[in-house]
KOLRO-259561 format. One line per 5 residues: number of its first residue (from 1); their letters; for each residue x, z, y negated of C-alpha. Coordinates in steps of 0.001 Angstrom, whole numbers, plus 500000, padded with zeros to 6 digits. Example, Ala and Ser with C-alpha at 12.3 -4.5 7.8 and 13.67 -1.06 7.14 Angstrom:
# KOLRO-259561
1 = as = 512300/507800/504500; 513670/507140/501060
END
This chain:
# KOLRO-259561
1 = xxxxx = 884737/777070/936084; 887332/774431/935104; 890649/776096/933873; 891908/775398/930260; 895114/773345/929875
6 = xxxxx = 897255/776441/928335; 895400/778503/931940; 897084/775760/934019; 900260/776224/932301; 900367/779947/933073
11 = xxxxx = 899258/779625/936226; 901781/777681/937196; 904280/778772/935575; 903293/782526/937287; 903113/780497/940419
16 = xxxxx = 907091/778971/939961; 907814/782886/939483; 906509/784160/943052; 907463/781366/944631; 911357/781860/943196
21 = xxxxx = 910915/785934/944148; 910121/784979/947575; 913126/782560/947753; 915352/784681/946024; 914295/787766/948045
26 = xxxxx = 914717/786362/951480; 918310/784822/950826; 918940/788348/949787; 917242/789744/953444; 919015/787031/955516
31 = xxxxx = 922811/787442/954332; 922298/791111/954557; 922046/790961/958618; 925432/789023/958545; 927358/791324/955582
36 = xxxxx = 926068/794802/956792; 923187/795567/959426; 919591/795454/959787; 917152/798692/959495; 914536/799817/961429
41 = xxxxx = 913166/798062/964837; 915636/795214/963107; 918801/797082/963077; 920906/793898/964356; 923382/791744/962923
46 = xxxxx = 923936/788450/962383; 922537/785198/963571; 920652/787420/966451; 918131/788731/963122; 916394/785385/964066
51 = xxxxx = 915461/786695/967297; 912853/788566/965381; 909271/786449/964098; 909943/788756/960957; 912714/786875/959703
56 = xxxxx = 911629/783456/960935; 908090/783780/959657; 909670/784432/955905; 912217/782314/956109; 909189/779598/956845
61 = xxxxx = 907615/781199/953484; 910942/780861/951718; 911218/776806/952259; 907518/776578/952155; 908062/778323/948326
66 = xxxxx = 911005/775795/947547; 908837/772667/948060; 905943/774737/945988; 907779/775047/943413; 908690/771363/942853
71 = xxxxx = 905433/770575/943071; 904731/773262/940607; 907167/772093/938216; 905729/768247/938792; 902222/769541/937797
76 = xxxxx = 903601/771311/934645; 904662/767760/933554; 901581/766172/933771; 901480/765219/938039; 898734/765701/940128
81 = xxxxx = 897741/768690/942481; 900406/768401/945882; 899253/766313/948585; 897111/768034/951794; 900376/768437/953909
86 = xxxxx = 901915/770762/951627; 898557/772772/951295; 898909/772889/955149; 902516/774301/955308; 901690/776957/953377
91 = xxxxx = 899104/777799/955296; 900800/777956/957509; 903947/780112/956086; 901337/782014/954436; 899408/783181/958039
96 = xxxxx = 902788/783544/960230; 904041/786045/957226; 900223/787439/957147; 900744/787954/960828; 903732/789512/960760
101 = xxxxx = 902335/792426/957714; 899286/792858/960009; 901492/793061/963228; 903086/795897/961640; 900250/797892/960410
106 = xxxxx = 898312/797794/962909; 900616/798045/966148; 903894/798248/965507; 903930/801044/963147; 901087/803425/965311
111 = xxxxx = 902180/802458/968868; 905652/801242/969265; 908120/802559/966258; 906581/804762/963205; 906178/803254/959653
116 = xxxxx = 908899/804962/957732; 911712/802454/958888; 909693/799587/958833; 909075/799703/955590; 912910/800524/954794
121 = xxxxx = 915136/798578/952787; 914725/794833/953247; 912214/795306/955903; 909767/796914/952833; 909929/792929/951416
126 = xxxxx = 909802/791002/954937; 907024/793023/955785; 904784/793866/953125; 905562/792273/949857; 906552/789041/950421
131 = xxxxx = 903331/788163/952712; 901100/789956/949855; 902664/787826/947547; 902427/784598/950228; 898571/785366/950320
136 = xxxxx = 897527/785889/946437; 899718/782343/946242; 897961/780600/948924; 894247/781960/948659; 894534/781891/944482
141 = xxxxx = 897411/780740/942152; 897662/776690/944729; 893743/776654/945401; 892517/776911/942069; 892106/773166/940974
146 = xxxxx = 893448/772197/944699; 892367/770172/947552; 890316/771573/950539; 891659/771863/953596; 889891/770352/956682
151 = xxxxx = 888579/772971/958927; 890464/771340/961785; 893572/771613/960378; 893407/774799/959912; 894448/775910/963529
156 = xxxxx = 898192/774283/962574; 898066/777710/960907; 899192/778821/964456; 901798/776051/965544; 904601/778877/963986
161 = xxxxx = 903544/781584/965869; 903022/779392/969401; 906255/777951/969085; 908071/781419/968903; 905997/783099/971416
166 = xxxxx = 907285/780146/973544; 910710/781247/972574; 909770/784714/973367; 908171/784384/976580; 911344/782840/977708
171 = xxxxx = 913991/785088/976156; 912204/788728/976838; 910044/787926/979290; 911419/785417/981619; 915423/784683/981285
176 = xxxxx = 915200/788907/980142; 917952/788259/977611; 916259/790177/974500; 915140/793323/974841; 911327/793266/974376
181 = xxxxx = 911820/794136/971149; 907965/793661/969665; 906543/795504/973578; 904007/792764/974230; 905230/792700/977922
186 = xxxxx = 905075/796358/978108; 903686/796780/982004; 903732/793234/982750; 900927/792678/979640; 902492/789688/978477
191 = xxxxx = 899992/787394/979439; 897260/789431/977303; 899153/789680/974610; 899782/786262/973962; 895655/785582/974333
196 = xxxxx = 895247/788370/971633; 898016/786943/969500; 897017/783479/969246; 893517/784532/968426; 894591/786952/966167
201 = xxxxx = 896703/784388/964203; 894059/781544/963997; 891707/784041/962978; 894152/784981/960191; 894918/780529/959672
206 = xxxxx = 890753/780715/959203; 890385/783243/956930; 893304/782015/954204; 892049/778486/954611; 887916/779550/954536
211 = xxxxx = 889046/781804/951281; 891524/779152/950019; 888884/776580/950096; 886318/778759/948464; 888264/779191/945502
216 = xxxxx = 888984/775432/945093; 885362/774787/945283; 884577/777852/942462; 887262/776580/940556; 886600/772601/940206
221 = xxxxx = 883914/771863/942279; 884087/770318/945712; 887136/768523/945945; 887396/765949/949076; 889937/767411/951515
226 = xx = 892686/765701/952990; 892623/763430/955555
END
């Protein structure tokens, strides 16, 4: 069902909100690594906090946010819906901060640290309630009244998560000059883990875009996607 004028208004306006939470939350996270130290399986300091796919992933959701917003505000004055590619980077910020919740939950927490300090501090934002908020934003408050995303773009979901793994590979696994801080070349398992994790993460890139594009369709009908 089509949304009333005053339903767009408060949509978007609760959509400008998030969005500024996220941005205003992760400046917080980030400048704490360089004025104190990081908690839990981040306890670092400084510029090495980007070592970890935790802070890169939201810091991807917190620029992702600041061009969400504009387009936000631009709708509130009477523009259109934002174009396809900005539907795609969230996606995309939305699954690598998705990714980085479940990567916690599910192995993280049970098999390599325990869930107490990774849900401590900042790292309770960076790793829970930022990417819940990232995936009501993506999947609801942008896809109501939005434009479908092709299927095929949805793997770009992934291109995050590749690119650090590439990083990864090299700095933990190969050159051996970060610990391997996230054990995904625990007995030489690197190789696995990087199958399971790119599955894993266009599985996640699927699901936002399938659900995201569901609720466009419920919303206003079939829209045509991008090109």
């Amino acid at each position: 069902m089509k949304e009333t004028l005053n339903q767009k208004k408060a949509r978007l306006i609760a959509l400008i909100v998030l969005h500024l939470s996220v941005v205003v939350v992760t400046a917080y996270s980030v400048q704490s690594f360089f004025n104190a130290r990081g908690e839990g399986n981040m306890s670092v300091t400084g510029a090495a906090a980007f070592r970890y796919f935790t802070v890169d992933s939201n810091v991807l959701a917190a620029l992702s946010s600041l061009i969400l917003m504009v387009y936000a505000a631009k709708q509130l004055g009477g523009s259109s819906e934002p174009p396809v590619w900005v539907r795609i980077l969230s996606l995309a910020a939305a699954a690598s901060v998705t990714l980085t919740m479940l990567t916690v939950v599910l192995f993280l927490g049970p098999f390599v640290y325990s869930f107490p300090p990774l849900f401590k501090g900042i790292n309770l934002p960076l790793h829970l309630t930022t990417p819940l908020i990232e995936i009501l934003a993506y999947s609801v408050l942008e896809s109501i009244g939005g434009v479908r995303v092709k299927r095929r773009f949805m793997i770009l979901g992934t291109v995050p998560m590749v690119l650090y793994g590439g990083v990864y590979c090299a700095m933990a696994v190969i050159l051996k000059r970060w610990p391997d801080f996230y054990a995904f070349n625990r007995n030489g398992s690197f190789p696995l883990s990087a199958v399971i994790m790119i599955a894993f993460t266009a599985a996640i890139s699927y699901a936002l875009g399938l659900l995201g594009n569901l609720v466009v369709k419920k919303s206003s009908g079939r829209k045509k996607a991008g090109p």
